[in-house]
N, C-alpha and C positions, 0 to 999 in steps of 0.2 A: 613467439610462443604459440603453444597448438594448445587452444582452450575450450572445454565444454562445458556447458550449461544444465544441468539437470533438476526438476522439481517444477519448473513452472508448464504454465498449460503449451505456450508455445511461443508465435512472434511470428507476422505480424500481429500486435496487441491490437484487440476487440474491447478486452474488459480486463482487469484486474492489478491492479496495483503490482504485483510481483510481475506479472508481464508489460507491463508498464518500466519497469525495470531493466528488466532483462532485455527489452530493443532496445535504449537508450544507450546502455554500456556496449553491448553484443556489437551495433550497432559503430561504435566510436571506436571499439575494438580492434576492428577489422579495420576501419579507415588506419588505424596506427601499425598498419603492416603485420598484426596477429592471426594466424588463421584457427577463425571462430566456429563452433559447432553447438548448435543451439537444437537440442530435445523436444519436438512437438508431439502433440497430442491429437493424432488424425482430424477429430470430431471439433476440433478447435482451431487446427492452421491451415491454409490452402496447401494446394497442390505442388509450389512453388519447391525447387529443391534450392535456393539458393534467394536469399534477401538480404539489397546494402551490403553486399560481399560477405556476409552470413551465410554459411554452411544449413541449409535446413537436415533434420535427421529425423524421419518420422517413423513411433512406434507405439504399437498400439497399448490399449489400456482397458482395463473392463472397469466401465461406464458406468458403476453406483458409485451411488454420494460417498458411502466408507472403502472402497477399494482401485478409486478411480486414481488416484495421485501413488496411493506406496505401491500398486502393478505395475503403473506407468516409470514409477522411479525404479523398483527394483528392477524392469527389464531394460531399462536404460542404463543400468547399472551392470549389468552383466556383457552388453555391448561395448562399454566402455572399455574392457577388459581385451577385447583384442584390437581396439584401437590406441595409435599412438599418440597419446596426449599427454601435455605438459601438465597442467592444471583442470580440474575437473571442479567448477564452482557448484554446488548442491543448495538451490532455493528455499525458504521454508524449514518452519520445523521438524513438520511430520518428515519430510522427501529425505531434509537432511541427519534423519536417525540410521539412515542406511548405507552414508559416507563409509563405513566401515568396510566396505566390498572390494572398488578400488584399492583401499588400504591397506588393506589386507593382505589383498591378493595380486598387487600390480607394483609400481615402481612410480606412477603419476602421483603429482602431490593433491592435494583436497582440502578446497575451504568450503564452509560453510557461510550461510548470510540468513540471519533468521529478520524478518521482518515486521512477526507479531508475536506474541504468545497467544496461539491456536487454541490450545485447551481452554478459552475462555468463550470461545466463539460457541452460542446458544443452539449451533444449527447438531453441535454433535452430543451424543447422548452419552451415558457416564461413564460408561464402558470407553468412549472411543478420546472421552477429557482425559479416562485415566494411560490410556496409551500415549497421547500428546505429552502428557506429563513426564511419561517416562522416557520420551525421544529425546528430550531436554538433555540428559545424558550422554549417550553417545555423539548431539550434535553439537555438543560442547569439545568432551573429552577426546573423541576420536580426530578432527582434521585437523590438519597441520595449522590452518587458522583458522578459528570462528570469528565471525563481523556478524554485528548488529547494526543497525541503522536509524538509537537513537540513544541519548545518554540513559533514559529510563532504563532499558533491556541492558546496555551495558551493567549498570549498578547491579540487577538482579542479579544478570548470569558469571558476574565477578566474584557478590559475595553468598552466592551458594557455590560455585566450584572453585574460587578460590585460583581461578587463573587468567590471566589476563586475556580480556576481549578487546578485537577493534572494532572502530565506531568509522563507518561511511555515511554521508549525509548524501540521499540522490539529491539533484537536481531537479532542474525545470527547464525547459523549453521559451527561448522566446516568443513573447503572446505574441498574437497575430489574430489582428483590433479586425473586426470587420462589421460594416451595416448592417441595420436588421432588414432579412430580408425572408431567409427560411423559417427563421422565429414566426412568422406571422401566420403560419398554416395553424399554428397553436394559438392565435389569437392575442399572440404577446407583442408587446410594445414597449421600446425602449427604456428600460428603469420602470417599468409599472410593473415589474414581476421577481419575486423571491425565487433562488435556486437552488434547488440540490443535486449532486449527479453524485451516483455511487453503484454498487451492487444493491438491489432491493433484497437485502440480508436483514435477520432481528438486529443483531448487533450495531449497523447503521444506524440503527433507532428512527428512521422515516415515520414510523407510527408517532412517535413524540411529537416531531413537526408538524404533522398531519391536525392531532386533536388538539396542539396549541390553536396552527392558523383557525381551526375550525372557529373558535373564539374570538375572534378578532373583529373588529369591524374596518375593511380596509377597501378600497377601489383596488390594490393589489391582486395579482394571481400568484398561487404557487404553481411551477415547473417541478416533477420530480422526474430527472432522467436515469435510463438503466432498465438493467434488466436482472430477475432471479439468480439463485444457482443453486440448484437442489433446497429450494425454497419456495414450490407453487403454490403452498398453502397458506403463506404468507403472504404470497404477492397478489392473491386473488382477494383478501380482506384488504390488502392496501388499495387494488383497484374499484372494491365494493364501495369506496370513499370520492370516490372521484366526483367533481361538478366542475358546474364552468369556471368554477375557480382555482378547484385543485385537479389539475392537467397532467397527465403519465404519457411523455413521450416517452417510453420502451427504451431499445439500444439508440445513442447515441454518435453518432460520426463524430470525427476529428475536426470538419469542417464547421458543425452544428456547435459543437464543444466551442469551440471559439466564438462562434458570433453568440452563444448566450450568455458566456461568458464578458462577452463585449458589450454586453447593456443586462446585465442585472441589475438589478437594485441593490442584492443583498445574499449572499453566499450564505449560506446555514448546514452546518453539520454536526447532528445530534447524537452522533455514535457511542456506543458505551467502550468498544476495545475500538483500539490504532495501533500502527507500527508507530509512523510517522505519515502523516494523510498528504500524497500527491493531490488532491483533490484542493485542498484548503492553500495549498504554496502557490498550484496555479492560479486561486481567487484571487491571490495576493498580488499574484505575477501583473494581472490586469488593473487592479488597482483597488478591485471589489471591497468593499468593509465583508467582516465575517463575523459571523456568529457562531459560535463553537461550543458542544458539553466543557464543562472543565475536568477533565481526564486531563494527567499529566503529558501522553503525546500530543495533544491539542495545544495546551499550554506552551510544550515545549516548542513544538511549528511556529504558533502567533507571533511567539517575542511579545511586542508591547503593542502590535499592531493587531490585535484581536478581541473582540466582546466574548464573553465568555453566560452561558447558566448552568445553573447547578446541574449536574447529570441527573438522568430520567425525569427531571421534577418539570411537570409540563405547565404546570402556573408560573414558575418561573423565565418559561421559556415564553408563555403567551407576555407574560411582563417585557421582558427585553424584546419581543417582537413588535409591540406597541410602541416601544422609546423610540425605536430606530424607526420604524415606518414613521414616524411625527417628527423626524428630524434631520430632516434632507442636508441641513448644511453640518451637519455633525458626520452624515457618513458621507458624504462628499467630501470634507474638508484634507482628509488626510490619503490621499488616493500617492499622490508623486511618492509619499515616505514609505506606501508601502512596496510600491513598484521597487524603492531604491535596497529597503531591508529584501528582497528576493533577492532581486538583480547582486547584492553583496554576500547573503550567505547560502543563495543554493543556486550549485552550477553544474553541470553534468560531465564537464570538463576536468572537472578539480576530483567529480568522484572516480573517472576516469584513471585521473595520476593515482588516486588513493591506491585503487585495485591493482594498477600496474607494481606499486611500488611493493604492496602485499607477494603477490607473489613472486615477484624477486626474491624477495627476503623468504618464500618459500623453497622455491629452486635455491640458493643459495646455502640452505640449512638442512642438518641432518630432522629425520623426524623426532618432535618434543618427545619427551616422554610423557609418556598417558598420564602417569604417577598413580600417587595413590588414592582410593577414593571417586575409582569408576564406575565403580558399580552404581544403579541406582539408589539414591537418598531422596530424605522426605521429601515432599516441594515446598517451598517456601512461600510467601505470597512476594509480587509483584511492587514495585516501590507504588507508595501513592501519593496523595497529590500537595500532602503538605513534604514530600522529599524530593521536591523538584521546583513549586511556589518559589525561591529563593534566587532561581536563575531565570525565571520569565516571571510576567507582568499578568496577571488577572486583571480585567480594566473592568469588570462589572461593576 
């Protein structure tokens, strides 16, 4: 099959979960004899026209926070138009409201894969929540298949359009354990330091972690890795916080990623919105205990292998940071069962078959019909946390 990518920043991945993504499959893609075409974003992928037997395709985009991703999508989207492809996957919400182009206007088929509901994300203002709202729409109704990537989003985007969505579960990467050795430039030492790595976005909520640890009385350090994204103002009141004990390694490598990963103490992710958080499968993958808000995607990741606090409530979160730092043999204890629940339900391989087997069944079939009831409707809210409580385990 001849498959492209559109919506995410690019690949090789630096930073972001959707791109996080998009190499893994893109990536596996192409090992499966598929020739793959992956959409980068100049200012974000090298030079490279070709990675892992990935096709790279580079065009440009104009570079503000609100026009940077639907430029970048719609002109990749008009490119796409005189290329010969089988399948065009479209990343994301916003990217994938404009599925409709190929669609339209071409004979390739088009799935969609939304990863988060966007419009919740604090970074965009009300104008740009209520346009995310309304992309909901066409990236439902218009591709031949929409995939979601957690049962949450499933529910939502079922029972407000009333058609059936699929669900792919990414994967994880086998961990790959290493000494501390670069950790030590940061002053870190084996299990004497709490972790976070993410985008330094509101929505991660790092400020919650931040004013918990500030409370705490611990010989522990916190790590926060990462960097900004159309978020300086943020990230410069997060770095206003910094001491010898709360440390901001910036961007983070793949190699770095690992070895802190390989001696934390203690993974903590206080996010208010998730798709489904690569960040929190790979703590697991290592064997890390984790600390998690209780948002349903959080929940739904851990299974029973995760501590959970109340979302934003930072007394809560300084509470559960006390239990676990006093109790070495409690978050030690259970390290092999978490390694085994990764190692069983998230594999890159299996999400691999998933996508192959979707578009089969795309090639394979006339386009659905839209039906009735495309137009934009109200939005509904999002399932919450007692609609999902019943299939994972809260251990707080």
């Amino acid at each position: 099959m001849r498959i492209a990518f559109i919506g995410q920043k690019g690949i090789p991945a630096t930073y972001g979960g959707v791109e996080d993504f998009t190499e893994e499959v893109a990536v596996r893609l192409a090992q499966r004899g598929h020739q793959v075409t992956v959409y980068c974003r100049p200012y974000y992928s090298s030079s490279l026209q070709h990675y892992k037997g990935v096709k790279l395709k580079r065009v440009k985009s104009i570079t503000t926070k609100h026009l940077d991703a639907l430029s970048h999508t719609f002109l990749c989207s008009i490119d796409s138009l005189r290329r010969n492809f089988d399948v065009i996957v479209y990343q994301a919400l916003g990217p994938s409201s404009l599925c409709f182009i190929p669609r339209l206007w071409g004979d390739t088929k088009v799935v969609t894969i939304t990863h988060a509901l966007d419009w919740q994300r604090k970074k965009w203002n009300k104008v740009a929540r209520l346009l995310l709202r309304v992309a909901e729409t066409p990236a439902v109704r218009f591709p031949d298949k929409a995939i979601v990537i957690s049962d949450g989003l499933k529910s939502y985007f079922e029972n407000k359009f009333a058609r059936e969505v699929e669900k792919i579960t990414p994967g994880v990467g086998a961990p790959v354990f290493r000494e501390p050795d670069g950790i030590k430039k940061f002053g870190l030492e084996k299990e004497k330091y709490i972790l976070f790595l993410g985008r330094l976005v509101p929505e991660k909520g790092c400020h919650y972690l931040i004013s918990a640890f500030e409370r705490i009385e611990t010989d522990m350090k916190l790590f926060v890795g990462g960097n900004g994204f159309f978020s300086d103002d943020y990230v410069q009141r997060l770095h206003s916080r910094s001491s010898s004990k709360i440390i901001f390694g910036g961007y983070v490598s793949e190699e770095l990623k690992q070895e802190l990963l390989s001696n934390a103490y203690l993974y903590v992710l206080p996010s208010e919105l998730e798709g489904l958080p690569q960040s929190v499968i790979e703590a697991l993958s290592y064997g890390r205990c984790v600390l998690v808000s209780d948002i349903p995607a959080n929940l739904e990741t851990c299974g029973k292998w995760g501590y959970t606090f109340r979302n934003k409530d930072i007394d809560d979160l300084r509470r559960k940071l006390i239990e676990l730092v006093n109790s070495k043999d409690l978050v030690k204890s259970e390290e092999r069962q978490r390694k085994e629940y990764v190692t069983k339900n998230f594999s890159w391989d299996k999400t691999v078959d998933d996508l192959e087997r979707i578009f089969k069944e795309c090639l394979n079939h006339e386009k659905p019909d839209l039906g009735e009831g495309a137009e934009y409707s109200e939005p509904v809210e999002p399932p919450g946390k007692d609609e999902v409580i019943d299939r994972v385990t809260n251990r707080s």
